[in-house]
N, C-alpha and C positions, 0 to 999 in steps of 0.2 A: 660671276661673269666679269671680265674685264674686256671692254667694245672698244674697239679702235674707233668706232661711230662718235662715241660721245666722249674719247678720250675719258673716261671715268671706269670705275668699280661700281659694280650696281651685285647687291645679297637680297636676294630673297628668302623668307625665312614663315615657315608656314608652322605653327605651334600646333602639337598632338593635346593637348588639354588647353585650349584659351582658357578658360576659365583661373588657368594658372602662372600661365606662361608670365617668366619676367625674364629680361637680361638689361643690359646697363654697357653699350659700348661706350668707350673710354679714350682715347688714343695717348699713349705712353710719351713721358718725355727722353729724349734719348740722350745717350750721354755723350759730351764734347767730344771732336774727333781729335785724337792725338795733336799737343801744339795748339790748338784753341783750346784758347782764356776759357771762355761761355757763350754759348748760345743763346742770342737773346729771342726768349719764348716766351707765346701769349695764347692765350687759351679766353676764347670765346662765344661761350653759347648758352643756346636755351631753349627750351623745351620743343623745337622746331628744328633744332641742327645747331650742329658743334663747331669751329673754325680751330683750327691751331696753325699758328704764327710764328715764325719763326727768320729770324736775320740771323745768318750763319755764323759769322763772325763780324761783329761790328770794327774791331780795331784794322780791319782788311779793305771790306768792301760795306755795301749794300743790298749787298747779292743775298737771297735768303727763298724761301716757298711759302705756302700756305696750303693748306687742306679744308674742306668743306666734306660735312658731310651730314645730306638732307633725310629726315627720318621719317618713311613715308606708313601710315599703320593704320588698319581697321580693325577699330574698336581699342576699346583698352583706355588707358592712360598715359602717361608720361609725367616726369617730374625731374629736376635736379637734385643729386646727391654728390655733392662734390663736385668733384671734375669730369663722374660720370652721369650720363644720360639714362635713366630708368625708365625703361618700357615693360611696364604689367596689363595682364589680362586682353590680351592682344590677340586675336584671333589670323593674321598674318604681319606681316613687318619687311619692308622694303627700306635698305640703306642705302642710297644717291651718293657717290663719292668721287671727287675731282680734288686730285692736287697738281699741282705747279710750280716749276721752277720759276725765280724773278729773278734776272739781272737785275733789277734796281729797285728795291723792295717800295712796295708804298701801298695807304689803304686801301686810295681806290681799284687798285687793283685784285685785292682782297675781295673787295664790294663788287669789281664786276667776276670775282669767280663764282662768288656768293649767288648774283642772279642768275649768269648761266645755267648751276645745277637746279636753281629753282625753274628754270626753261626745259629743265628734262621731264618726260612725261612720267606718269609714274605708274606706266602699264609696262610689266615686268615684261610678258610674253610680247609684247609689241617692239620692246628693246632687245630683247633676243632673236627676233626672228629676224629684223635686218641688220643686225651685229653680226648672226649666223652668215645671211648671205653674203657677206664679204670677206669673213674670214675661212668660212670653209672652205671657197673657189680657190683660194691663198693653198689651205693645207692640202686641198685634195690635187695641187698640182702634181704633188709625190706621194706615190702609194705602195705600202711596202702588203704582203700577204706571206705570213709564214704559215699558213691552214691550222690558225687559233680560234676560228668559228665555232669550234664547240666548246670554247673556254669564255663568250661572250658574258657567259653569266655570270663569270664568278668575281668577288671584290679585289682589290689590289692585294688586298691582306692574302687571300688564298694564292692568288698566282705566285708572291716573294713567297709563297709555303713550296709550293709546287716548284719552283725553281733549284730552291734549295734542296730537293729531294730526287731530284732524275739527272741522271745522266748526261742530259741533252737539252734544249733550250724549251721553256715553256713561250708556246710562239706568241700565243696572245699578250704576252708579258712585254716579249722584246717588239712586238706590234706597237701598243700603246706608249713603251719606251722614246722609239721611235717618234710616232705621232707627238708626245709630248717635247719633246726638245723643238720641233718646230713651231708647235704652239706658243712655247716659251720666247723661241726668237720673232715672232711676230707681233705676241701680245708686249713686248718690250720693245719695239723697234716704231720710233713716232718721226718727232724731227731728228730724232737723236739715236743712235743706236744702244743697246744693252751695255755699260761703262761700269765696270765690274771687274776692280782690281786694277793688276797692269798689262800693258802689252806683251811681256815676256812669259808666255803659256796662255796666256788667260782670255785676253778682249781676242784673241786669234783661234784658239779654240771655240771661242762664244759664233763665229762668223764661221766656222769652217765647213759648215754644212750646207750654208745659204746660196753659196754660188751653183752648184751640181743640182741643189734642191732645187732653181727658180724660185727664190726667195726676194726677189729683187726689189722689193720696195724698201725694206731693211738693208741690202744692201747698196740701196741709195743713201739712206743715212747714213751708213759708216761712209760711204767718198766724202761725202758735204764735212760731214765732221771731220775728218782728217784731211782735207781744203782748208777747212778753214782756220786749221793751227799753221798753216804755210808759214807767216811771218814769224810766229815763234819758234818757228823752225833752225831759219836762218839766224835768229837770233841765241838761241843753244851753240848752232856751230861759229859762229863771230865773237863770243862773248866766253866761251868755254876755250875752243879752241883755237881761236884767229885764224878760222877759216873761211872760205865761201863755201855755198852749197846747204844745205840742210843735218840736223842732228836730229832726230827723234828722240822725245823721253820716254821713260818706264813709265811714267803716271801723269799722261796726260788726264784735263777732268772737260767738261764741256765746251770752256771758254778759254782755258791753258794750257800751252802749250811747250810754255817755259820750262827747261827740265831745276825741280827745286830738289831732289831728292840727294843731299848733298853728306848728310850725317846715319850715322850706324848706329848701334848700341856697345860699339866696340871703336868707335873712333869716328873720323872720315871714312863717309862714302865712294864707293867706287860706281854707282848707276849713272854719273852723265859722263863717262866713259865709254857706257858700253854704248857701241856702232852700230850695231846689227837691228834693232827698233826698227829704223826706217825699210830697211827693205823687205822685213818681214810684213810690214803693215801693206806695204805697195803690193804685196803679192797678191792678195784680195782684188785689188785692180787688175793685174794681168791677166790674172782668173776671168774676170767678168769678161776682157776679153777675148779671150780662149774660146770661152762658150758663146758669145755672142756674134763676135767679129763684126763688130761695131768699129770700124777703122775710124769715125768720129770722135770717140769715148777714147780709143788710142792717142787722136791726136792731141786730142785740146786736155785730158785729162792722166793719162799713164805716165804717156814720154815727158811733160812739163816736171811731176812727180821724180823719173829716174834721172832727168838732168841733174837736178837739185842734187841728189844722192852721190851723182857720178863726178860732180865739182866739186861734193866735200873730200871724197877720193883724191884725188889728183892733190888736194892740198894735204891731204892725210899720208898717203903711202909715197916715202921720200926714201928712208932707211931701207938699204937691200944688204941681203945676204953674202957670201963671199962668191952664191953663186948667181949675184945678181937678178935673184929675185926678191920681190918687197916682202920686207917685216912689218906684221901689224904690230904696231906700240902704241899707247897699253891695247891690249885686247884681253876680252873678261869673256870666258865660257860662262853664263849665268850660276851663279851661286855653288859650282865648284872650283876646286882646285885640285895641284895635282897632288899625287901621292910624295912626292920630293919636294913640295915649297911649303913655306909657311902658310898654313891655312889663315894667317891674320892678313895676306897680300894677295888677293887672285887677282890683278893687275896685270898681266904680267904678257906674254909674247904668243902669234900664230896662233889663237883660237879658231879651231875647226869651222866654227859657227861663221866667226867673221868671214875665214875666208869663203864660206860657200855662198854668203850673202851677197859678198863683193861680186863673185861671179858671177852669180844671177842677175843682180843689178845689172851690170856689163853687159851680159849675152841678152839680155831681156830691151836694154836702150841701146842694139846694135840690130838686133831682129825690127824691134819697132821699126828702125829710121830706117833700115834696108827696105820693107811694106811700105813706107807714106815715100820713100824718097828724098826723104831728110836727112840734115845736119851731114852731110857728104864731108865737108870740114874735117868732122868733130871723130864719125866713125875710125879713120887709120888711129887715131890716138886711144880710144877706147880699146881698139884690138892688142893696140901694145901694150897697153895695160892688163889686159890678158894673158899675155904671153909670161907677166913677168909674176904672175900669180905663184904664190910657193908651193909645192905639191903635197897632198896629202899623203901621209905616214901610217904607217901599220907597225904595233908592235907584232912581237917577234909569233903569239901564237894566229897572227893576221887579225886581230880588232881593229876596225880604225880609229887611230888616236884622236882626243878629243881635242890637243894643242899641237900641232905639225910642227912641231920641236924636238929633236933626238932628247934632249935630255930630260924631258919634259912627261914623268911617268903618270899612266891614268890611277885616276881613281875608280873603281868600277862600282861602289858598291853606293852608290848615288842616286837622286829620282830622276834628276834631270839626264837626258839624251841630248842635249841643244848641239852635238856634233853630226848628228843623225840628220840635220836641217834636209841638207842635199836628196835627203831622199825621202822626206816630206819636213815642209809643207812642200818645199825645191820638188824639182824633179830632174837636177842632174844624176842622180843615181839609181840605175834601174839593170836589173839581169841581162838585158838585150843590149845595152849602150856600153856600159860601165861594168863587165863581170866580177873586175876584181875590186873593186871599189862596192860594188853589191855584196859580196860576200862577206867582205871586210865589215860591212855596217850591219848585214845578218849577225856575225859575229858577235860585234858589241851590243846590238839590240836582243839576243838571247843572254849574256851575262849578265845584263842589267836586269832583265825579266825573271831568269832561274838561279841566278846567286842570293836566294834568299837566305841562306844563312848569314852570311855576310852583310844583308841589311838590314837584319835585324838585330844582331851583334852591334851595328853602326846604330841603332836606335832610330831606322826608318823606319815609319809607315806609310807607302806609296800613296800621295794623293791620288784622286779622280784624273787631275791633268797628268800626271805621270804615267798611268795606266792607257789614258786613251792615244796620248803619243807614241807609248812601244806598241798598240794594236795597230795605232795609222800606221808607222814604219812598215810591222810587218806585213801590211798590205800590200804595201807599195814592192814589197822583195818576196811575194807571194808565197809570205809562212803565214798558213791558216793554223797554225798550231799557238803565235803567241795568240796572234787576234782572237781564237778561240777562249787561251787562259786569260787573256787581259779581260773581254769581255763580261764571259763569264763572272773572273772577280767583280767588276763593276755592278755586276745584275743580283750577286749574291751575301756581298761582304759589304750591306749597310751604307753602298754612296746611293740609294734611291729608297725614297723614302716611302710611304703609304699614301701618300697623297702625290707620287710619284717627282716631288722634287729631288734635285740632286745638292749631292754634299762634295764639298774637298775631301773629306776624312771621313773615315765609316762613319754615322751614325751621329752626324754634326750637324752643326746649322746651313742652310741653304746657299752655296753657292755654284754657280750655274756653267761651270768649267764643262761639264758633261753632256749638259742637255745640248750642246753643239758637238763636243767631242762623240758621241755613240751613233746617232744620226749619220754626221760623218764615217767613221768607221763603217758601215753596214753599207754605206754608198760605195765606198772603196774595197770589201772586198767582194762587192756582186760585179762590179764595172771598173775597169782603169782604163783613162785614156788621155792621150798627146794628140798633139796636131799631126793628121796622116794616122792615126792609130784606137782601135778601138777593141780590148781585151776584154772578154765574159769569166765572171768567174776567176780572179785572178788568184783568191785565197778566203774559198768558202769554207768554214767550220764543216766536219764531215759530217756531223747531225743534223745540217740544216740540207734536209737531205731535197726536200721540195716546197720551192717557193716562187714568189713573182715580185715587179719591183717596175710601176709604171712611170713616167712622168721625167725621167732625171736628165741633166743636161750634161752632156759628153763634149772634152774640151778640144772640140773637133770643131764646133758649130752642128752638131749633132742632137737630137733630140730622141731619148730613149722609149720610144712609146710603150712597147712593155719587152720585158725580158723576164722567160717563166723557165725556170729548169726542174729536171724529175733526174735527180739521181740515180736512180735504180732503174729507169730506163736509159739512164745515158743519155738526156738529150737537154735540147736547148732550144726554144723560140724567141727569136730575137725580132722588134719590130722597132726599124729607125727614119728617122726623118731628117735629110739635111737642109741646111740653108742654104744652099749652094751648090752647084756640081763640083764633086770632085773623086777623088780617090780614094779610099780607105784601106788600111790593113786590118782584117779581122784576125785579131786570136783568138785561140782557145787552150791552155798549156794543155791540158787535157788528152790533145789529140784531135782531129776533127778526121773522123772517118768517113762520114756523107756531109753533102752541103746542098739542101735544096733552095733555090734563088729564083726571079721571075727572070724570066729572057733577057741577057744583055750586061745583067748586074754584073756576074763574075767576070774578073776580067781575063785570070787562067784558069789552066783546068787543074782541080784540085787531087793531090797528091794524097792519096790514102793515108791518114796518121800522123799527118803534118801540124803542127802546130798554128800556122796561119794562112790566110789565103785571101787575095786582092780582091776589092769589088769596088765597080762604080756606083759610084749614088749620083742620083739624080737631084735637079733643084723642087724640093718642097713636095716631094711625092713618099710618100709612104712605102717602103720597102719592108717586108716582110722576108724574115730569112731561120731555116731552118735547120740545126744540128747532129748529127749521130755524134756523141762525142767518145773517144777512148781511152784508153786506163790508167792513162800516166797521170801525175801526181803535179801540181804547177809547182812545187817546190823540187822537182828533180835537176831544177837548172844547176844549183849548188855541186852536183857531182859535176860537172863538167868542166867548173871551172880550175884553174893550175894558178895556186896562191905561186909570186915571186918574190 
């Protein structure tokens, strides 16, 4: 159990033959991080509890942790062997465990973690029962049911058997899946949130589930923490670029924010070039307030954030094209290049990425100031810099290209999408807005998904993060078919483990790019929704034929209290709560043949077969609303559209 109560690790461990029972925990020394000399480590304990000490790098800081950990046992013995602690003939076994970061290492601070965990009780079921009540009230905010109740018995071992072997999803599997990624982001989310890796796929997949879930206390740590690199922000874009405004790095760590990431294994680094960091990161903020419409958290926290971003802009995009709109220089599509440059220079012009970031930055701190009434100044200049945005490019069999450069040929056979941004985590590209810009990024998010010949030929093997981004795209462009194959692979081919952690690579060491990436995914294809808009069912697997999904938060300022659908009846109950009166557009691609609603709700009368239809919501009242749905396919938009 790991208690957000007692910020510690507490094992209990109950021996089948006391008479016999020994083990001997140990805690490993690890070895130096890339670039540090040594870590200076101290190991001290005895026969009551272990300490390991540790100053990260002395030639840098002071900065270092420590661990404690108190051995709590009836009956038996103990003794020291080594470095390890021996516990025999122990009839149970309680280990007490609290580690700590220290900005400025020292022992007494050692000494006060030391007594802390000797202040914890060491009644196991006493620590569990109110560890439970606070973190259950946390997970059971989101409740997913895929009608795996008769699969409750079985171990994790049988369900990855049982997955492997059918057709269609083992639902208790994808239940606990589920459940676990949020556990994961809770039981890691303290002052600090889960910081694991870089922000390019990784710290952003780790959070992508949090906002929709009501995960909000983790996703208070991620603002605080990404607050409180502000200066070093400004100091990336002053010192790199000679700019104002803010730079975001690839590898931020707690306290830095200074981007250091400057050397390759093949020369000079190209990571404090890349631009697009920051507005990715800021997007988690609009988020929060999409679903919450906190116009306070707008003011004093988002718009401060998209300033910074929108003044590095202005000093950044100078160079325009012949047809006078702006060139990104450099601009870096992450860790590709195209198929016509030197793969030793992805440096280079119009990264799709960038510009979609640019844009949403823009439209995001023009929308803001329009809602508070702000920055009236500053808005006509931001607009023009809109206008002057370069346009996105299709080659010739309509992919959208990943550098909006004619001469600039893709490379398809890649794990990364980062051109795909726009239509997740972004949400300028959607079927209903943007068709041919939708289609275009169908396109390229189906070749990257089924060109597996091609990347395996290239010596790819799709991480977890690569996987869960072409499943979120194709959510978002309502193909239940990759979300089904991305899925799928994730649940089958070794990135989850028995003990339910997740891996980058089949069958690897734990890293946690998933346990937010699948969560999210499953959120996104039962529900999509924008401000004014609220879609069921956008792009469900066609096996997941009946299920339910309570709790989740629609970026309306809407509140999903449950949404149960039955396939094979055709229908849909939908139960929503808003925070405010207003308007909504209900879809369903589906078709919506009947619409049952309480007196007043709809606001026309609905069109046999229609794909959406208007309703008012009321402020803070429970609407309950009910479906026939019909037989169309939500991926049928694609024929409609006429590539140019």
């Amino acid at each position: 159990m790991v208690s957000g109560m007692d910020w510690g690790s507490h094992l209990g461990i109950n021996a089948l033959a006391p008479d016999r029972a020994a083990f001997a925990p140990s805690p490993s020394k690890p070895k130096p991080a890339r670039g540090v000399e040594a870590n200076d480590v101290h190991q001290d304990s005895n026969e009551q509890r272990l300490i390991y000490k540790c100053i990260l790098d002395p030639s840098v800081d002071n900065s270092g942790f420590a661990g404690v950990v108190r051995i709590v046992r009836n009956g038996g013995s103990t003794r020291m062997d080594g470095d390890a602690l021996v516990v025999e003939n122990a009839s149970s076994v309680m280990l007490l465990t609290r580690i700590e970061y220290l900005p400025d290492f020292s022992e007494s601070q050692v000494e006060a973690l030391r007594q802390a965990v000797e202040g914890i009780t060491a009644d196991y079921s006493a620590l569990l029962d109110r560890h439970q009540k606070v973190q259950s009230e946390m997970l059971n905010r989101v409740i997913v049911d895929f009608g795996g109740a008769s699969q409750y018995g079985l171990s994790t071992e049988e369900l990855l058997t049982d997955q492997r072997s059918r057709p269609d999803y083992s639902p208790a599997l994808l239940e606990k899946i589920f459940e676990m990624g949020r556990h994961w982001f809770i039981v890691n989310s303290g002052k600090y949130p889960s910081i694991a890796a870089e922000v390019n796929s990784t710290i952003d997949l780790q959070t992508a589930s949090a906002v929709q879930g009501d995960l909000r206390e983790g996703m208070e740590a991620y603002f605080n923490w990404m607050e409180s690199l502000a200066p070093d922000y400004r100091t990336n874009a002053r010192n790199i670029f000679g700019f104002r405004g803010a730079s975001y790095p690839l590898f931020p760590d707690k306290r830095v924010g200074v981007n250091f990431y400057y050397t390759s294994s093949s020369g000079i680094g190209i990571w404090p070039y890349w631009i697009s960091a920051g507005g990715w990161c800021v997007r988690g903020f609009w988020e929060h307030f999409l679903v919450t419409g906190d116009v306070e958290f707008l003011r004093n926290r988002v718009v401060p954030a998209y300033k910074d971003l929108a003044l590095f802009y202005e000093d950044f995009l100078t160079a325009t094209d012949k047809n006078g709109n702006y060139m990104f220089v450099p601009s870096i599509s992450p860790e590709n290049v195209p198929a016509s440059s030197d793969p030793s220079g992805p440096s280079l012009i119009n990264a799709t990425m960038d510009v979609a970031v640019c844009r949403e930055v823009l439209t995001n701190l023009i929308r803001a100031s329009e809602i508070l009434g702000t920055n009236t100044d500053s808005v006509p200049k931001w607009k023009a810099m809109l206008a002057k945005m370069p346009p996105y490019l299709l080659e010739l069999d309509g992919t959208l290209k990943e550098w909006a450069w004619p001469t600039l040929e893709e490379h398809y056979n890649h794990r990364h999408i980062s051109h795909l941004y726009g239509a997740w985590p972004g949400d300028e590209i959607d079927p209903d807005r943007t068709p041919q810009l939708a289609r275009a990024a169908e396109i390229a998010d189906r070749r990257r998904t089924f060109d597996t010949l091609a990347t395996a030929v290239a010596g790819e093997t799709l991480p977890a993060y690569a996987r869960c981004h072409r499943a979120l795209v194709g959510a978002r462009l309502k193909d239940n078919v990759i979300v089904d194959v991305q899925l799928r692979q994730l649940m089958e081919q070794g990135y989850i483990s028995t003990a339910l952690r997740c891996s980058r690579e089949p069958y690897a060491a734990p890293v946690p790019d998933a346990h937010g990436g699948i969560p999210a995914i499953v959120m996104e294809m039962l529900l999509y929704s924008r401000p004014g808009v609220i879609e069921v069912l956008p792009a469900l697997p066609e096996t997941l034929v009946k299920g339910s999904i309570n709790g989740m938060l629609a970026r309306t300022i809407v509140r999903i209290n449950k949404l149960e659908w039955d396939m094979e009846a055709r229908t849909v109950d939908l139960t929503v709560t808003s925070s405010r009166r207003q308007d909504v557009t209900l879809m369903a691609r589906h078709g919506i043949e009947k619409i049952t609603v309480p007196a007043g709700v709809l606001a026309t009368p609905l069109k046999p077969g229609a794909a959406d239809c208007d309703l008012h919501l009321p402020d803070g009242k429970p609407v309950t609303i009910q479906l026939k749905l019909g037989s169309h396919k939500p991926n049928e938009w694609v024929d409609q559209v006429i590539m140019t």
